[in-house]
C-alpha positions in Angstrom: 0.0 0.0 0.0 2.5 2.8 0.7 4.5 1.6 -2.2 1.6 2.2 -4.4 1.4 5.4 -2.8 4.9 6.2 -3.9 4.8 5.2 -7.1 1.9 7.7 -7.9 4.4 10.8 -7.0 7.1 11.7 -9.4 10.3 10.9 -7.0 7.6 9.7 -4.2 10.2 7.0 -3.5 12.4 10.1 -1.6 10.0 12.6 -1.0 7.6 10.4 0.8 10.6 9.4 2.8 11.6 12.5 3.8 9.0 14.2 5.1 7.6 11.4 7.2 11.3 11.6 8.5 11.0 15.3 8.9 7.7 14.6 10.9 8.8 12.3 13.0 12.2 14.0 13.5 9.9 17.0 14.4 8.8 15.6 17.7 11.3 13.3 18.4 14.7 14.8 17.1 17.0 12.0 19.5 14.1 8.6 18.9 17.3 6.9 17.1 20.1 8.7 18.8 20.7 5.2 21.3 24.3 5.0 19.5 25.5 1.4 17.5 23.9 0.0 14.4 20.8 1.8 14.7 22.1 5.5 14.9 24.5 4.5 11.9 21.3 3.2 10.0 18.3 5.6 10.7 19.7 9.1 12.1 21.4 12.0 10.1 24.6 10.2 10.4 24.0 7.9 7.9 23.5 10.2 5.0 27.3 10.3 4.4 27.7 6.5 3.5 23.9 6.7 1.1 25.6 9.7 -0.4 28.5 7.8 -1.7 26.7 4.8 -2.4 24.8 7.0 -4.5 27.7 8.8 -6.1 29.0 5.1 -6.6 26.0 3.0 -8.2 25.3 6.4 -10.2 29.3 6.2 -11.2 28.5 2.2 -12.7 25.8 3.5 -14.8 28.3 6.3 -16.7 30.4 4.4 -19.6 32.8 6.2 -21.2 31.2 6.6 -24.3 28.5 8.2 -22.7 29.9 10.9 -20.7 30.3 13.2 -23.4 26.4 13.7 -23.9 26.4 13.6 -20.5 28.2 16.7 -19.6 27.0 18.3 -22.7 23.5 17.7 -21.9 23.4 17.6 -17.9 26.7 19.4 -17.3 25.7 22.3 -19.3 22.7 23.0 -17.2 24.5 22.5 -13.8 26.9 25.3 -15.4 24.0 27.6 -16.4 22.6 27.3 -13.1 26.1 28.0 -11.1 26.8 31.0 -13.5 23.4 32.5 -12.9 23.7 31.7 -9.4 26.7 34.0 -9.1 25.6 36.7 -11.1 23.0 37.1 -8.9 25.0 36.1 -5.8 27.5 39.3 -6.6 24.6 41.5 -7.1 22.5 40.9 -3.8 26.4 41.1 -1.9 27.3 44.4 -3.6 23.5 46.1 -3.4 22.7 45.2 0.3 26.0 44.0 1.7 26.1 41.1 4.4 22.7 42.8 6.3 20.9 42.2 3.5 17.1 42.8 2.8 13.0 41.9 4.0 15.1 39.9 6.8 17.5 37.8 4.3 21.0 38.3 4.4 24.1 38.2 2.3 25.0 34.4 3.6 20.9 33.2 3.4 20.4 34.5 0.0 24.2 33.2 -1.2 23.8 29.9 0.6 20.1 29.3 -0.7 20.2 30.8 -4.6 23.8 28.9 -5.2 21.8 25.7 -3.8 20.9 22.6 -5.9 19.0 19.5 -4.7 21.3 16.4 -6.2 18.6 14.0 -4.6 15.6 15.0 -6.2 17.4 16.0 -9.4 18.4 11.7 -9.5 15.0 10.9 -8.0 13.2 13.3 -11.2 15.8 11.8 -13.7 15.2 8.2 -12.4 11.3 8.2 -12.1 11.3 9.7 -15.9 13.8 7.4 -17.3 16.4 8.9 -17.2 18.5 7.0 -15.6 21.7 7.1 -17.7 21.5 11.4 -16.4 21.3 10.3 -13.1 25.0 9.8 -13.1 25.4 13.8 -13.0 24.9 13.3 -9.2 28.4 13.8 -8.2 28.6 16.9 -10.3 25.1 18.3 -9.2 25.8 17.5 -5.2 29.1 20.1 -5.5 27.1 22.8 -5.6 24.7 21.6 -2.4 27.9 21.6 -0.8 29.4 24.7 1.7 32.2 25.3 -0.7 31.1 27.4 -3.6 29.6 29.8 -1.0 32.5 29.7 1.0 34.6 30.6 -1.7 32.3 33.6 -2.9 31.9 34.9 0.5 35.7 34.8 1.2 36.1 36.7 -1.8 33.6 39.2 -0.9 34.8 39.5 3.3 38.5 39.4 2.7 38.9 39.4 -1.3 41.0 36.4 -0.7 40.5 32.5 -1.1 42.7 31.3 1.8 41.4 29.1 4.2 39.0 27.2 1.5 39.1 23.5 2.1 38.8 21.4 -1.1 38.7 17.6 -0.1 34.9 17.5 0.5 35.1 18.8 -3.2 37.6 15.6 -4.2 35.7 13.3 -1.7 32.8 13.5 -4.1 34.1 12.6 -6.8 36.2 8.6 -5.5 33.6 6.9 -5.5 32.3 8.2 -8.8 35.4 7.1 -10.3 36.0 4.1 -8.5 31.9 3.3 -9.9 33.0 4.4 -13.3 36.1 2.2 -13.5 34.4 -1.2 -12.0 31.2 -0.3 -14.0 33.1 -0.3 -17.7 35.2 -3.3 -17.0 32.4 -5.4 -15.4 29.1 -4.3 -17.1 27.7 -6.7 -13.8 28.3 -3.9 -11.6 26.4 -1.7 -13.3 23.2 -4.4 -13.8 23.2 -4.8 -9.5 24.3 -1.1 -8.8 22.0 0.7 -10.6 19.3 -1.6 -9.1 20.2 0.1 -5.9 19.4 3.4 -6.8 15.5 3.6 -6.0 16.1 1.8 -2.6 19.7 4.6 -1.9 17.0 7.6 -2.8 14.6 6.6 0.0 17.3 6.1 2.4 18.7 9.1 1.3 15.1 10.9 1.9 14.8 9.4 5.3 18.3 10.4 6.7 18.1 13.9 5.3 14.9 14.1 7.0 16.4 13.2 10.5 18.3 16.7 10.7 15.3 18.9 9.5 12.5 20.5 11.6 8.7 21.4 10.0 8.8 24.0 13.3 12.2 25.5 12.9 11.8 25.8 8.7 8.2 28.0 9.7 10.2 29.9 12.2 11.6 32.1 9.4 8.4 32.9 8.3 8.3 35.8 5.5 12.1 35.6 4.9 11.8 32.1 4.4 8.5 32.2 1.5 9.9 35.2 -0.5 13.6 34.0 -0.7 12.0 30.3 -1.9 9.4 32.4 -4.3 12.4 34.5 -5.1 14.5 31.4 -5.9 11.8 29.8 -8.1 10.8 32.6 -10.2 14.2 33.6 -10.9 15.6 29.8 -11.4 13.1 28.0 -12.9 11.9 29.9 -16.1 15.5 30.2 -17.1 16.7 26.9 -16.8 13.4 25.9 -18.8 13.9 27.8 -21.4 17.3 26.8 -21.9 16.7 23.1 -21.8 13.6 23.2 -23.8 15.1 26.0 -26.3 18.5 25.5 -26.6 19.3 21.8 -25.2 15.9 20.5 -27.0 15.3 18.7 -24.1 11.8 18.0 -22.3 12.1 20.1 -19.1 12.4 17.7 -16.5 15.9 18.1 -15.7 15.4 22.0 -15.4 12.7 21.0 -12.9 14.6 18.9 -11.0 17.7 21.4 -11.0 15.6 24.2 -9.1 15.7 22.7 -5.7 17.1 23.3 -2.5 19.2 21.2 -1.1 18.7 20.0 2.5 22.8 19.5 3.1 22.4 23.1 2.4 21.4 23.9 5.8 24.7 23.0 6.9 26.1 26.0 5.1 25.6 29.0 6.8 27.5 27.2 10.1 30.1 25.7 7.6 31.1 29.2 6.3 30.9 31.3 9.1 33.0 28.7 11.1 35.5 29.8 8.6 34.3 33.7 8.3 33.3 34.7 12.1 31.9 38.0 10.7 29.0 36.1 9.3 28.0 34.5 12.7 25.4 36.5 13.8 23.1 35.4 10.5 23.7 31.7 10.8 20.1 30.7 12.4 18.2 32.8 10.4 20.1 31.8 7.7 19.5 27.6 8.3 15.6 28.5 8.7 15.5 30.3 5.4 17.3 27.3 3.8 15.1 24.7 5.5 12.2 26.8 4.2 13.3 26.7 0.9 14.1 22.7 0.9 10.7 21.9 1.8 8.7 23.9 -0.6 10.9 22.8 -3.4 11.3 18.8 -2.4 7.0 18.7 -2.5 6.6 21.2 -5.0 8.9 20.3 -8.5 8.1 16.7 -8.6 4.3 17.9 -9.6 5.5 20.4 -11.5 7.8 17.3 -13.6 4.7 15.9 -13.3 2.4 18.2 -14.7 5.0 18.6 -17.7 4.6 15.1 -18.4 1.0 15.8 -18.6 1.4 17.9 -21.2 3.8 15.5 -23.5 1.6 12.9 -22.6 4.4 10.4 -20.6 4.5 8.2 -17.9 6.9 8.2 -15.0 
């Protein structure tokens, strides 16, 4: 029955994962906190090893024949995204500074409008078809990751890039590689790894969900909406139009590429660990982030949906 459920929501096989997580995580934040296996297996803590696994069965699925296309097709739109990302990143910095605006500072807006969500970009990709794109993950998480802001915001504070730590950069992409290598010598890894992938995106939904609050994300209230409005009406339209327009493509990655990512919520602490000056907008920050994740994880999977609708396909 709730696998039914599931099936009947583009990506429902994360989504619905993630916010009964986020529910129950709600009102019982430390239920699998009791240390060993169990913390390993159904707190936060786990997402690190689903991450890589995902990065890993994704890497299997990419032969080397195929990653040109790929980074044509799927790399080009992650570099649209980052691009317009910056242009507006530099803007909001140099027209309201650090303070910001309507309650949404220079490390919210950075943090949230550079954001991508890798998980429900896969899930999208995957529940379409897709599921040769779906190897873009590793290259799609980099920019859910603290490091682009950190190096924008370094820039911008200090006009300097010292201090910027690159491994969780590199650490993305071993076990793409090693998936990549095993994959194209032993097309059996791909045929058992890529089986994996529906079952890594629900685990992936369910320990994201165990470090995310329904009452914190509300707590940012206005801030929160307009910056997620703000992100979507800005993000979306353009990434459509250059998928449909100039990448002939059906939409469904543009879709899936204008999400928030919920390892986003780790940024603001990340970077202002490394730039104290930003401190005082952490909390506000996380809340407009977390905002901005849950609107987007619920809301582009019907929107995918809808443009499937249109084309008359299935997912």
């Amino acid at each position: 029955m709730i696998m039914k459920f599931m099936n009947k929501i583009p990506a429902g096989n994360f989504i619905v994962p993630l916010i009964l997580s986020m529910i129950l995580f709600t009102f019982f934040p430390n239920l699998f906190r009791i240390g060993g296996v169990t913390e390993s297996f159904l707190s936060a803590d786990g997402s690190g090893f689903v991450i890589g696994m995902l990065c890993f069965a994704s890497g299997t699925t990419i032969k080397l024949n195929d990653l040109k296309d790929l980074m044509r097709y799927q790399g080009s739109l992650i570099l649209v995204k980052l691009v317009l990302s910056l242009i507006l990143t530099v803007a909001f910095l140099y027209a309201f500074g650090l303070e910001g605006i309507w309650g949404i500072s220079g490390l919210a807006f950075t943090a949230t409008i550079i954001s991508t969500n890798p998980a429900v970009y896969v899930a999208l990709l995957n529940a379409f078809g897709r599921e040769r794109d779906a190897g873009i993950y590793p290259f799609a998480g980099l920019i859910a990751l603290p490091i682009v802001p950190l190096i924008v915001l370094s820039v911008y504070v200090s006009g300097g890039l010292g201090g910027v730590n690159w491994w969780p950069v590199i650490s993305v992409f071993v076990p793409l590689i090693l998936g990549m290598i095993l994959g194209n010598l032993d097309g059996g890894f791909t045929a058992i790894f890529s089986k994996c992938m529906p079952a890594l995106l629900m685990m992936l939904g369910w320990t994201l969900g165990q470090g995310m609050d329904f009452i914190e994300a509300m707590k940012s209230g206005l801030p929160g909406v307009v910056m997620t409005v703000f992100f979507i009406i800005v993000t979306l339209p353009v990434m459509l139009l250059f998928e449909t327009k100039v990448l002939k493509g059906e939409g469904y990655s543009a879709v899936a590429i204008s999400t928030i990512a919920g390892v986003s919520t780790s940024t603001p602490a990340a970077v202002a660990a490394a730039i104290p000056e930003l401190q005082p907008y952490v909390t506000s920050a996380t809340a407009i982030i977390l905002t901005g994740v849950v609107i987007t994880s619920i809301l582009s999977p019907f929107l995918a949906g809808r443009i499937a609708a249109k084309r008359g396909e299935t997912f």
